[in-house]
N, C-alpha and C positions, 0 to 999 in steps of 0.2 A: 756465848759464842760470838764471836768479832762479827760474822759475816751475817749475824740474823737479824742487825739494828733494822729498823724502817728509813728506808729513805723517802722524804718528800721529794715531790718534784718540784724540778725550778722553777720559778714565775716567770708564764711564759706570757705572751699578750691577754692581754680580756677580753671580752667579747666586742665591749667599746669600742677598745683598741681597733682590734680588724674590721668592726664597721668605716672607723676612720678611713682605717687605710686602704679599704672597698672604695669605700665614696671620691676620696682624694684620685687612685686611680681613673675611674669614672669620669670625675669629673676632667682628668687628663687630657684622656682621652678622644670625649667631646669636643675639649678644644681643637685638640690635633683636630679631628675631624671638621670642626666649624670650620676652622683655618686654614689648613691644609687644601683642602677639596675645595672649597672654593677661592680660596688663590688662584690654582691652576685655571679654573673655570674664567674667571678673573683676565688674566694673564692671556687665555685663548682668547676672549671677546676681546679687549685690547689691539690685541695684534691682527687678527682677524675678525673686523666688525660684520662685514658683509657678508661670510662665508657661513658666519653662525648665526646672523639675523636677518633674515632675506628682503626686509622692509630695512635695511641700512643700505643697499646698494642703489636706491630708489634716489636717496636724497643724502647729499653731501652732510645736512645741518644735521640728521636724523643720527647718521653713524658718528661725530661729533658727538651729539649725545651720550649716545651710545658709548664712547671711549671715555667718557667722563664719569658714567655710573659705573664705569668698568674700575677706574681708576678708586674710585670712592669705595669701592667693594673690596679690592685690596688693601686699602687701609684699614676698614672695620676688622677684616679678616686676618691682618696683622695683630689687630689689636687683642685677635684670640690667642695669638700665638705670645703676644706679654704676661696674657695670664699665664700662661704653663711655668714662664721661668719666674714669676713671680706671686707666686702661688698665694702666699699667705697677705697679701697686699693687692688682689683682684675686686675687693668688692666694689667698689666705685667704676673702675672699665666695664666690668660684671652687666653691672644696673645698667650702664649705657647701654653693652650691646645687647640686653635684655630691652631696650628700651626703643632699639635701631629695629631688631627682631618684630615686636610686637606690630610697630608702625606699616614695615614692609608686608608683615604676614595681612594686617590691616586693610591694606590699600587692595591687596589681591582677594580679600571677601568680602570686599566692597564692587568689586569690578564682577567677581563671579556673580552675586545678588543683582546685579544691575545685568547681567547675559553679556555681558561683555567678555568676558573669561571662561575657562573652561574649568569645574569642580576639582581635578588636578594640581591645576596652577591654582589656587586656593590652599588647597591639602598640603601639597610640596613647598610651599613656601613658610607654610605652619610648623614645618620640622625643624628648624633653627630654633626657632619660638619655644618649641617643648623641650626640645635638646637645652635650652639656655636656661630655663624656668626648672629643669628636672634639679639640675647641677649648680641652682641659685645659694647662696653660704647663706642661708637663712642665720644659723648660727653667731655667723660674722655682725650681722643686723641685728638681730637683740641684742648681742654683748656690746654693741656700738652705742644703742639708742638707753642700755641701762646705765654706760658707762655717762653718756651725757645727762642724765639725770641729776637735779642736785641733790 
């Protein structure tokens, strides 16, 4: 009978496959998010130093500062936004702001340990840090470091 062959089904993804393409969004995403959200953030303190840091209306030199970390905070956070469109060619910006993350997260459990800061400001500044670490192309680094092998 014609109609009682077996048909297989077609080869659709593997499981590999949609891990990939799981992680790839993911790690999309974070970016948007690294970048995104603190741009704007970014962008406010910029513009309004004094209204969102009440110790800049205080001293001239202070919110100067202050528009300076503001300015340097948009570019890292630009630089999340080149990973997205250059997705398979991030690992090197990656490791920077894996590397900007760790430093900044750094400096605020240094200041909470010393009572300086509050456990907070510690923990919230660690979330870039893990968000960047979670989304790291490990992959990308072994296949780098086996390819330079002789």
């Amino acid at each position: 009978m014609r109609w009682s062959r077996t048909v297989t089904p077609t080869a659709g993804p593997n499981s590999e496959t949609r891990y990939h393409v799981q992680r790839q969004s993911l790690t999309l995403l974070g970016y948007a998010l690294f970048g995104g959200v603190a741009i704007l953030l970014g962008v406010g303190v910029l513009l309004f130093p004094t209204q969102l840091i009440e110790e800049a209306s205080q001293s001239p030199h202070f919110a100067h500062t202050v528009r300076e970390h503001a300015a340097a905070t948009i570019f890292v956070r630009l630089m999340a936004l080149w990973c997205i469109a250059n997705y398979q060619r991030r690992l090197m910006v990656h490791l920077a702001l894996l590397a900007f993350t760790i430093l900044i997260s750094a400096i605020h459990w240094f200041d909470y340990l010393n009572a300086q800061r509050p456990l907070a400001s510690a923990v919230v500044n660690s979330v870039p840090c893990l968000l960047l670490l979670f989304v790291t192309p490990f992959d990308s680094i072994s296949a780098r470091a086996a390819s330079s092998k002789p």
